[in-house]
C-alpha positions as CSV (number, residue, x, y, z in Angstrom):
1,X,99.2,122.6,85.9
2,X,97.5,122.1,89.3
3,X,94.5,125.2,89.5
4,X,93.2,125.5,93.1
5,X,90.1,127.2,93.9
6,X,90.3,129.7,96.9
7,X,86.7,131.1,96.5
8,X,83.8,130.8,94.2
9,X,85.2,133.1,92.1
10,X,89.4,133.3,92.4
11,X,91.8,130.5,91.5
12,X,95.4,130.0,92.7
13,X,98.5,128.3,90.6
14,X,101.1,128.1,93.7
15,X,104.8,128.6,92.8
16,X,107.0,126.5,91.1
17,X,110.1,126.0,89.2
18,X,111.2,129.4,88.2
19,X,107.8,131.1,89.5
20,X,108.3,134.3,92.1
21,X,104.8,134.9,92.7
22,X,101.5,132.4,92.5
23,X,99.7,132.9,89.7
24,X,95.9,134.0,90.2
25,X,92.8,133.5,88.4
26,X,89.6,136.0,89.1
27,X,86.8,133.4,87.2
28,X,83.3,131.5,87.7
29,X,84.4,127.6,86.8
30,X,82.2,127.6,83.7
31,X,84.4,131.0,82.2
32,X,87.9,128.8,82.6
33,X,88.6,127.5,78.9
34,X,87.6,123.5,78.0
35,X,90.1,123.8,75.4
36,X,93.8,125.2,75.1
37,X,93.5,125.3,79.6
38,X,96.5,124.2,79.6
39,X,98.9,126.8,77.6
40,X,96.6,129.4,79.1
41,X,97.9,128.4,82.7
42,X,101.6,128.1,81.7
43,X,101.0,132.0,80.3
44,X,99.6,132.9,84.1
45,X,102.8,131.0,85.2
46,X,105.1,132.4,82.8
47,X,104.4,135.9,84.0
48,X,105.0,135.3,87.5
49,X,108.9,134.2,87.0
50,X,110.1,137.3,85.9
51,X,112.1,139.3,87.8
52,X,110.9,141.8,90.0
53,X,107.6,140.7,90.1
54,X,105.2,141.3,93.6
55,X,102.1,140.0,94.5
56,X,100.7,137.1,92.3
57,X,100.4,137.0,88.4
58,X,96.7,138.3,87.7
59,X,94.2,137.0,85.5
60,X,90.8,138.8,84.9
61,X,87.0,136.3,84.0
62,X,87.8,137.7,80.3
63,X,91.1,135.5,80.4
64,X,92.5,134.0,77.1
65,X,96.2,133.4,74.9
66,X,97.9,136.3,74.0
67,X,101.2,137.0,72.9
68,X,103.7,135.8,76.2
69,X,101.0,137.5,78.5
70,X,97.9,135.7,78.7
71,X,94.8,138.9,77.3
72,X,93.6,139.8,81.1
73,X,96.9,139.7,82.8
74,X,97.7,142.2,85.4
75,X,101.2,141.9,86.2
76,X,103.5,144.9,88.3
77,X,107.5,145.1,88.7
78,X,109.1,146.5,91.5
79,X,110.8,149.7,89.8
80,X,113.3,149.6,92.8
81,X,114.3,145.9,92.9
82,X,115.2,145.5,89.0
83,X,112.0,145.2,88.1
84,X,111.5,144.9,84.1
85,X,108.8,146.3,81.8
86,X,107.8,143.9,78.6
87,X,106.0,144.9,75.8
88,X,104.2,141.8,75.9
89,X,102.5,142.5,78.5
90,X,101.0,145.4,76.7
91,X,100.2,144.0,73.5
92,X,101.0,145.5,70.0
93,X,97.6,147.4,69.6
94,X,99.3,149.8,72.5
95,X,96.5,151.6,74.5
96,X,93.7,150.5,72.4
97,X,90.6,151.2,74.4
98,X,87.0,152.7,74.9
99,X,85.2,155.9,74.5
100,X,81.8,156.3,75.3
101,X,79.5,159.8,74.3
102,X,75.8,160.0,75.5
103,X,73.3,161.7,73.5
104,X,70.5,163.6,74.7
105,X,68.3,161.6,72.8
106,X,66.1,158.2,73.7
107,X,65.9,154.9,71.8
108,X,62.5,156.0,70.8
109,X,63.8,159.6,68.7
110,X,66.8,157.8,67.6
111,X,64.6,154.8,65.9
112,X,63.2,157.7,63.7
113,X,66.3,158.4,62.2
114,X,68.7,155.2,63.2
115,X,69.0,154.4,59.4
116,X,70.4,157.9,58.1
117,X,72.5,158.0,61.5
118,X,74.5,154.6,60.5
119,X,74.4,155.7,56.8
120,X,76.1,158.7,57.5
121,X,78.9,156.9,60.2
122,X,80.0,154.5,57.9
123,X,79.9,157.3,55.4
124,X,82.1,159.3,58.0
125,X,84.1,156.9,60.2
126,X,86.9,155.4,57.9
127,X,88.2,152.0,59.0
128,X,89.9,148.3,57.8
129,X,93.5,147.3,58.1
130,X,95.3,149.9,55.7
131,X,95.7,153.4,55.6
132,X,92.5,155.8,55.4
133,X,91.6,158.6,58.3
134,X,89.8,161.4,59.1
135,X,93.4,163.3,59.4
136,X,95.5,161.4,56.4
137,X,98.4,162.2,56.0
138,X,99.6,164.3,58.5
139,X,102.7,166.2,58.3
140,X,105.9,164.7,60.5
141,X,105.4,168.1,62.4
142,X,101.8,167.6,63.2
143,X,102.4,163.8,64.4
144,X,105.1,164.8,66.8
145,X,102.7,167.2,68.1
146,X,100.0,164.1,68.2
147,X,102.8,161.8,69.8
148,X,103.4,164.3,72.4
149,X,100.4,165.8,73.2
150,X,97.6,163.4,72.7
151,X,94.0,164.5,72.7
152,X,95.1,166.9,74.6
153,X,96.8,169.1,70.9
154,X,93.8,167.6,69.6
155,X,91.2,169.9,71.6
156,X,93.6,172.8,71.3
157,X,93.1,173.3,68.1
158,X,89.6,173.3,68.2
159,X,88.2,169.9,68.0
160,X,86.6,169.3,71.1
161,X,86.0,171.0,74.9
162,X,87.8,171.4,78.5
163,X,85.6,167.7,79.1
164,X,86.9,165.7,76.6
165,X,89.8,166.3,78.9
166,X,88.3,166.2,82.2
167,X,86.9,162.7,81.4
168,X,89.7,161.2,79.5
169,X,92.0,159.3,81.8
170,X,95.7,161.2,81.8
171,X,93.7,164.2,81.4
172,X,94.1,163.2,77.5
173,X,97.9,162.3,77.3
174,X,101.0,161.0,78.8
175,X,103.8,164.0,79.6
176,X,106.5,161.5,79.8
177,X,105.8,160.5,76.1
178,X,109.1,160.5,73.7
179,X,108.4,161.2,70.3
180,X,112.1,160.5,69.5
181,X,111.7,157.2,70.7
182,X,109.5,156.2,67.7
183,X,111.1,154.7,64.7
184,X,110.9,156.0,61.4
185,X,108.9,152.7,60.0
186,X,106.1,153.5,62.9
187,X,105.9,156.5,62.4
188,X,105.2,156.3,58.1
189,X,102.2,154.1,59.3
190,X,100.9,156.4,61.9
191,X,100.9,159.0,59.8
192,X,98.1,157.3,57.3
193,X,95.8,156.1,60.5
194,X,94.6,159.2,62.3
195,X,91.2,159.1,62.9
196,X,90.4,155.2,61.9
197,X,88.9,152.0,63.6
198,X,91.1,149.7,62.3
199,X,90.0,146.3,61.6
200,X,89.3,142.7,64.0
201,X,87.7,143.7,66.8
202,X,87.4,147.3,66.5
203,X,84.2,149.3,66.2
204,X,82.0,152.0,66.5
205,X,78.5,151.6,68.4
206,X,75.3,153.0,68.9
207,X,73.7,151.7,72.1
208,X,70.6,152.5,74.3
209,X,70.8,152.5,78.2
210,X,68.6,149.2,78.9
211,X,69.1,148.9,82.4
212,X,70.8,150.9,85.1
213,X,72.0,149.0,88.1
214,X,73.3,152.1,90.1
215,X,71.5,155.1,89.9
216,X,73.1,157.5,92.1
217,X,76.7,156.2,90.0
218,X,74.8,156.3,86.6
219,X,73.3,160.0,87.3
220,X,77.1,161.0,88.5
221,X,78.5,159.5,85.3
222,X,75.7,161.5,82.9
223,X,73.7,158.4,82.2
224,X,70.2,157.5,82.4
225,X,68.1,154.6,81.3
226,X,66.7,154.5,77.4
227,X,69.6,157.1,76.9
228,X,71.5,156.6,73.6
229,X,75.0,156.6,73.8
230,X,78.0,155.8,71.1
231,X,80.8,153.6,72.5
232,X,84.2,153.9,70.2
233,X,86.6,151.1,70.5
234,X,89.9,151.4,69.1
235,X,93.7,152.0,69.5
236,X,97.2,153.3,68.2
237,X,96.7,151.5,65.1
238,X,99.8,150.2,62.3
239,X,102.0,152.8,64.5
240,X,101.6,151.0,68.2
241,X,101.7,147.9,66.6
242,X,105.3,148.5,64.7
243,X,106.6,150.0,68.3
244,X,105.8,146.8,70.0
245,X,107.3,144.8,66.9
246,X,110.7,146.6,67.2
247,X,111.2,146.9,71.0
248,X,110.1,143.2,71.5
249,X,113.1,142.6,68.7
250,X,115.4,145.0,70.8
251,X,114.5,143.7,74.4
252,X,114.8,140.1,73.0
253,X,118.8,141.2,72.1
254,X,119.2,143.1,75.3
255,X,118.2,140.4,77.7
256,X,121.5,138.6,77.9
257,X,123.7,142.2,78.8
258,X,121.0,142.8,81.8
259,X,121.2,139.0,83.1
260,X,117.4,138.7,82.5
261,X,116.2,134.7,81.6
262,X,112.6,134.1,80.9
263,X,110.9,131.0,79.6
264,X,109.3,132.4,76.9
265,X,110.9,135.3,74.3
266,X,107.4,136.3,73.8
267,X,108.1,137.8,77.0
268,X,111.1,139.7,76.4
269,X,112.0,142.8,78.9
270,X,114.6,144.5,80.3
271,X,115.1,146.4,83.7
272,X,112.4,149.7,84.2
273,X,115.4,151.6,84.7
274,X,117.4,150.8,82.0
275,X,118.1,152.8,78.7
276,X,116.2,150.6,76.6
277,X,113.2,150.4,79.6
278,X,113.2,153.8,79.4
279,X,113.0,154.1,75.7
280,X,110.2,152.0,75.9
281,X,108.2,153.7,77.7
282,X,108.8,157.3,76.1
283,X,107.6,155.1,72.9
284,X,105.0,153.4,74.6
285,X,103.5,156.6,76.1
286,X,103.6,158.6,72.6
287,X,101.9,155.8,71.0
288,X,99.3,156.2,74.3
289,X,98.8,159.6,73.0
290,X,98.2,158.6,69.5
291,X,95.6,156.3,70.4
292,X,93.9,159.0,72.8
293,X,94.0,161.8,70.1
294,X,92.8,158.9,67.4
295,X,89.4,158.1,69.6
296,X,88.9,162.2,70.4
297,X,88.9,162.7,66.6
298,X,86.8,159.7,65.9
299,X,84.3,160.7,68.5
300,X,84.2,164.0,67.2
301,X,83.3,163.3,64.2
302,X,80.5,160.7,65.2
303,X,78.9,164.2,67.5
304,X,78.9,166.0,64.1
305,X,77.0,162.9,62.3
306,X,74.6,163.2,64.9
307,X,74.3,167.1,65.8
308,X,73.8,167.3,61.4
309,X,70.4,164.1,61.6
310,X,69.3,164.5,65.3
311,X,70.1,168.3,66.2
312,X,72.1,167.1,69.1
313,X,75.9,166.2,69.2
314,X,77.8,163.7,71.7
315,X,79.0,164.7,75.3
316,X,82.3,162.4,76.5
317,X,81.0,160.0,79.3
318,X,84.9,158.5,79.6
319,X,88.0,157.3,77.3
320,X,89.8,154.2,79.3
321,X,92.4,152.4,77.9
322,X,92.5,148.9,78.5
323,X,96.2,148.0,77.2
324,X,98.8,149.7,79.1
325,X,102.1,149.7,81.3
326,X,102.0,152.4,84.3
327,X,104.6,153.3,86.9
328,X,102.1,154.1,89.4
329,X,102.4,153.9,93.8
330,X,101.2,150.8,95.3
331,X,101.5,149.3,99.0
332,X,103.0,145.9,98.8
333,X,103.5,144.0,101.8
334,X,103.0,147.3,104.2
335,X,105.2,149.7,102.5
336,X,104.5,152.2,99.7
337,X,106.8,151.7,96.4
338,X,106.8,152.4,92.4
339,X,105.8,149.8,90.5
340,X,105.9,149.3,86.8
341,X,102.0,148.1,86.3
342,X,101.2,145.7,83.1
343,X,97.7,145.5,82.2
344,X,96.9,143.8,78.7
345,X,93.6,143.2,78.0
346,X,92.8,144.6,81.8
347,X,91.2,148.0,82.3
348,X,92.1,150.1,85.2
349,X,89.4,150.5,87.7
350,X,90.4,153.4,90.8
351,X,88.3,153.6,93.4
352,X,86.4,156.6,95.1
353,X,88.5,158.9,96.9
354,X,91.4,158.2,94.8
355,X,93.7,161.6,93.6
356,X,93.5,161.1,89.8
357,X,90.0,161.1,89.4
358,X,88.2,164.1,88.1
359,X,87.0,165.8,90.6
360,X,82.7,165.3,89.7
361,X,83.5,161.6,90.2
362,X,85.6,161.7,93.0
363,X,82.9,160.4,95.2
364,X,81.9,157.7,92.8
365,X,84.7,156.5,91.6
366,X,86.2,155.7,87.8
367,X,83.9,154.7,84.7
368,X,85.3,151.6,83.4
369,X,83.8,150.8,79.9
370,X,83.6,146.9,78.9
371,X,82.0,146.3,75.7
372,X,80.3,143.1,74.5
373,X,80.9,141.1,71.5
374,X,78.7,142.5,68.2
375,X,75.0,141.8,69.1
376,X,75.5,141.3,72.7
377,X,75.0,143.6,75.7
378,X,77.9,146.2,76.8
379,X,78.5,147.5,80.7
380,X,79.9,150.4,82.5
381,X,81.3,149.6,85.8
382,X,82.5,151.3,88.3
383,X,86.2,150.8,90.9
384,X,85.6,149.8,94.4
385,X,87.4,150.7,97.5
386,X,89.7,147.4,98.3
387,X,89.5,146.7,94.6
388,X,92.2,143.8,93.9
389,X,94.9,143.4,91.2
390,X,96.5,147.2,91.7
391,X,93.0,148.3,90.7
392,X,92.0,146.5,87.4
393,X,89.2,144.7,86.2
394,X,88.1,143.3,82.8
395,X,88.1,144.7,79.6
396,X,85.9,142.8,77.3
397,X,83.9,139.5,77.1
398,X,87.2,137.4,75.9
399,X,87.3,134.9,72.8
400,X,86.7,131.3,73.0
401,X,87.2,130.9,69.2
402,X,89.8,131.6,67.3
403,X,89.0,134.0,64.1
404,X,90.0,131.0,62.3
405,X,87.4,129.0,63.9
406,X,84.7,131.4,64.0
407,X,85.3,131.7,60.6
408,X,84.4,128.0,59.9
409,X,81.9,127.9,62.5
410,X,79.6,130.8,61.8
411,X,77.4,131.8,58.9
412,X,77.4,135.1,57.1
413,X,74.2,135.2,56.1
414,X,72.5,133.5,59.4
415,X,74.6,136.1,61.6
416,X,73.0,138.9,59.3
417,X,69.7,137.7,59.7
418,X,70.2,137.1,63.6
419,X,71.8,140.4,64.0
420,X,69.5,142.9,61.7
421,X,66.2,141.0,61.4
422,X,65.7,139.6,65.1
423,X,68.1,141.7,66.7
424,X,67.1,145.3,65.3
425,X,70.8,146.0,64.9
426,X,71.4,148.1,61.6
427,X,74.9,146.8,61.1
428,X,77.7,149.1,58.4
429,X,80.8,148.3,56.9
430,X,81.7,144.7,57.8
431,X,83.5,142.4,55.0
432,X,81.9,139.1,55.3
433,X,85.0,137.4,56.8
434,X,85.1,140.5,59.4
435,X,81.8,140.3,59.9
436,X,81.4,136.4,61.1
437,X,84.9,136.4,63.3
438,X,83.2,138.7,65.7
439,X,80.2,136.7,66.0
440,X,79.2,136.9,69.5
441,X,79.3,132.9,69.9
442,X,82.9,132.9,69.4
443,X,83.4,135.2,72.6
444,X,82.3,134.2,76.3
445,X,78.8,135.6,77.7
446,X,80.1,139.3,78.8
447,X,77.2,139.3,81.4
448,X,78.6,136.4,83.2
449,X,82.4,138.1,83.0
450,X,81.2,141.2,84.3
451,X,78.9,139.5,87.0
452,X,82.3,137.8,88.1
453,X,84.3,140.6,88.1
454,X,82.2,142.1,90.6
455,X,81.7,139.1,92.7
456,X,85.1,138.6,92.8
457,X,85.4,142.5,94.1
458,X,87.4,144.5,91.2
459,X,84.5,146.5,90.3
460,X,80.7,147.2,90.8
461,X,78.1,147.3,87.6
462,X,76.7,150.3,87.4
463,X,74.5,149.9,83.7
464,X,74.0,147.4,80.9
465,X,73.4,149.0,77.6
466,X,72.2,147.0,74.3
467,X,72.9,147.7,70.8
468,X,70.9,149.6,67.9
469,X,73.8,150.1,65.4
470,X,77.1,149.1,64.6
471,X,79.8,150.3,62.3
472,X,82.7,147.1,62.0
473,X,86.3,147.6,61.8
């Protein structure tokens, strides 16, 4: 497919065929893919055909193949003209995202006792691909109360504060979720995960503030440089995952009654506004919940490791999710409508002055939490006023290897050695396999996404914080 460049940093796949919308790529040239380029655009073009679509199919620097949706596509629906909502282009790890805690601590005191620390995490966080949690099993009463409350029945009964709230997007859960809408398979699994990493990708960090790049935003945030601070990623776990597998099923079924055609049934989706649209997004917004009560409970536990070795617990810098559908208000083409807002693998980034931020950052603007690969650095950025792409931004650094190939291409023992005897980074937990598919080489350099993303104007850097322990999913 023919890839024009507009800017230095934005790229334009103009309509064709079935396309509604162009199809638009936020990248340096060196962060477009040498390899698989090709089904990456037809994913970016893909997106834009389906119905209801406005604006342009988005693509963020951290851009690679997903499942239908391209991970880093941005994509909204006009709720009003038939728009659809596909659970493709949320992903099956539904609302997986970031938490980040600072510690009143420095890299210096933590150094002192970094070993114990990361003994007692691994120790305390439970993680891999199979059931084990902090909260295992819970009761079918207590998960509907999870599913409909999110963090937010989590702090009520006693684990956690008024801020964990305050600085958890949602103000810690979706209203609109439907615990009905969950089916029984989902929810057996989501009753063994509460409180767990998970596996892949998925981990728990100890980092040090190495560099702010905004102070006044930093101080507003609660950061400062040599600060330590734990950054959480994780999501709704075996229960998100089996809501995506059986609406994807359902939509794919439904597609023919509503008149919807797409050129890929990894994109399968139905009308906003239909019954099964509707169900979707009751399910989608209770597995939300789950994720956001599953990081509040994980990041609780991590301030007790820390307030039992250090004397001093964790205080909640933000929890984004970077894997959601919205219906949120947007101006499209001078008016003001509803739009159903798909952002997989694309972290939502509001800008200063906007009505759902808390009001302590209202003058800054929201936190947005990218994490690097394992070794590499991590950023917190900030959204800009005139921010493109319905206000999104990146999520991560993005793969450019397969697990499959980093498996083959990386070294166990030489990523050990890089990571804990050059590096410094006490790492916990990680089977070997686990351990060498998140090897930074098989991801993109995050400092280059980021760099872009702000070029490109979705966001502004505010600091870049470096690792000193790791616990792997």
């Amino acid at each position: 497919m023919r890839l024009v460049q507009e800017t230095p940093f934005r790229f334009r796949i103009d309509p064709s065929g079935d396309m509604r919308v162009p199809g638009v790529i936020f990248a340096s040239p060196s962060l477009l893919p040498a390899t698989n380029r090709e089904p990456l655009l037809r994913q970016v073009a893909n997106v834009a055909t389906l119905p209801g679509i406005v604006e342009a199919s988005y693509a963020m620097p951290d851009i690679h193949l997903g499942y239908g949706f391209p991970i880093g596509g941005v994509a909204a629906t006009d709720v009003r003209g038939d728009g659809v909502i596909s659970p493709g282009g949320v992903g099956f790890d539904i609302s997986c995202g970031v938490r980040m805690l600072s510690a009143d601590l420095d890299r210096g005191e933590f150094a002192k006792v970094g070993k114990l620390v990361m003994d007692r995490l691994s120790q305390r966080i439970p993680r891999g691909a199979g059931p084990g949690a902090v909260r295992a099993p819970v009761s079918d009463e207590e998960l509907d109360r999870v599913l409909q409350g999110g963090s937010r029945y989590v702090v009520e009964h006693g684990d956690g504060c008024q801020l964990d709230l305050d600085r958890c997007e949602d103000g810690g859960g979706f209203e609109e979720a439907d615990p009905a809408a969950v089916s029984d398979r989902a929810r057996a699994r989501g009753r063994q995960q509460l409180g767990s990493l998970g596996s892949g990708n998925h981990f728990l960090e100890v980092q040090h503030v190495a560099e702010v790049l905004d102070e006044p935003v930093a101080k507003a945030f609660g950061l400062r440089a040599g600060q330590v601070c734990v950054m959480i990623h994780c999501g709704s776990r075996g229960l998100g995952h089996q809501i995506c597998t059986d609406e994807v099923h359902a939509m794919d079924h439904a597609m023919q009654r509503h008149g919807v055609h797409v050129p890929d049934r990894q994109l399968a989706c139905v009308p906003v506004d239909s019954g099964e649209g509707r169900r979707y997004l009751g399910a989608m917004y209770a597995a939300a919940n789950y994720a956001r009560a599953n990081r509040q409970i994980l990041g609780r536990a991590a301030s007790e490791v820390f307030s039992s070795v250090t004397g001093t617990g964790l205080e909640l810098v933000y929890d984004i999710s970077h894997n959601l559908a919205r219906i949120e208000r947007h101006e499209v083409a001078g008016e003001m409508v509803d739009l159903c807002v798909h952002r997989k693998g694309a972290t939502r980034a509001l800008p200063p002055g906007h009505p759902e931020l808390p009001a302590d950052l209202a003058d800054v603007g929201q936190p947005v939490l990218i994490p690097g690969s394992m070794g590499t650095s991590s950023y917190v950025l900030a959204g800009v006023a005139g921010g493109g792409a319905f206000h999104s931004t990146c999520h991560g650094a993005g793969r450019q290897l397969s697990r499959h190939q980093a498996a083959r291409s990386v070294s166990q023992k030489v990523l050990r050695d890089q990571l804990e005897r050059r590096q410094g980074i006490l790492v916990r937990g990680a089977s070997r396999r686990g351990l060498v598919e998140e090897a930074p080489a098989a991801y993109k350099d995050v400092s280059e996404v980021v760099a872009v993303a702000e070029q490109a104007g979705l966001c502004r850097r505010v600091a870049r914080l470096e690792p000193l322990g790791v616990v792997k999913g």
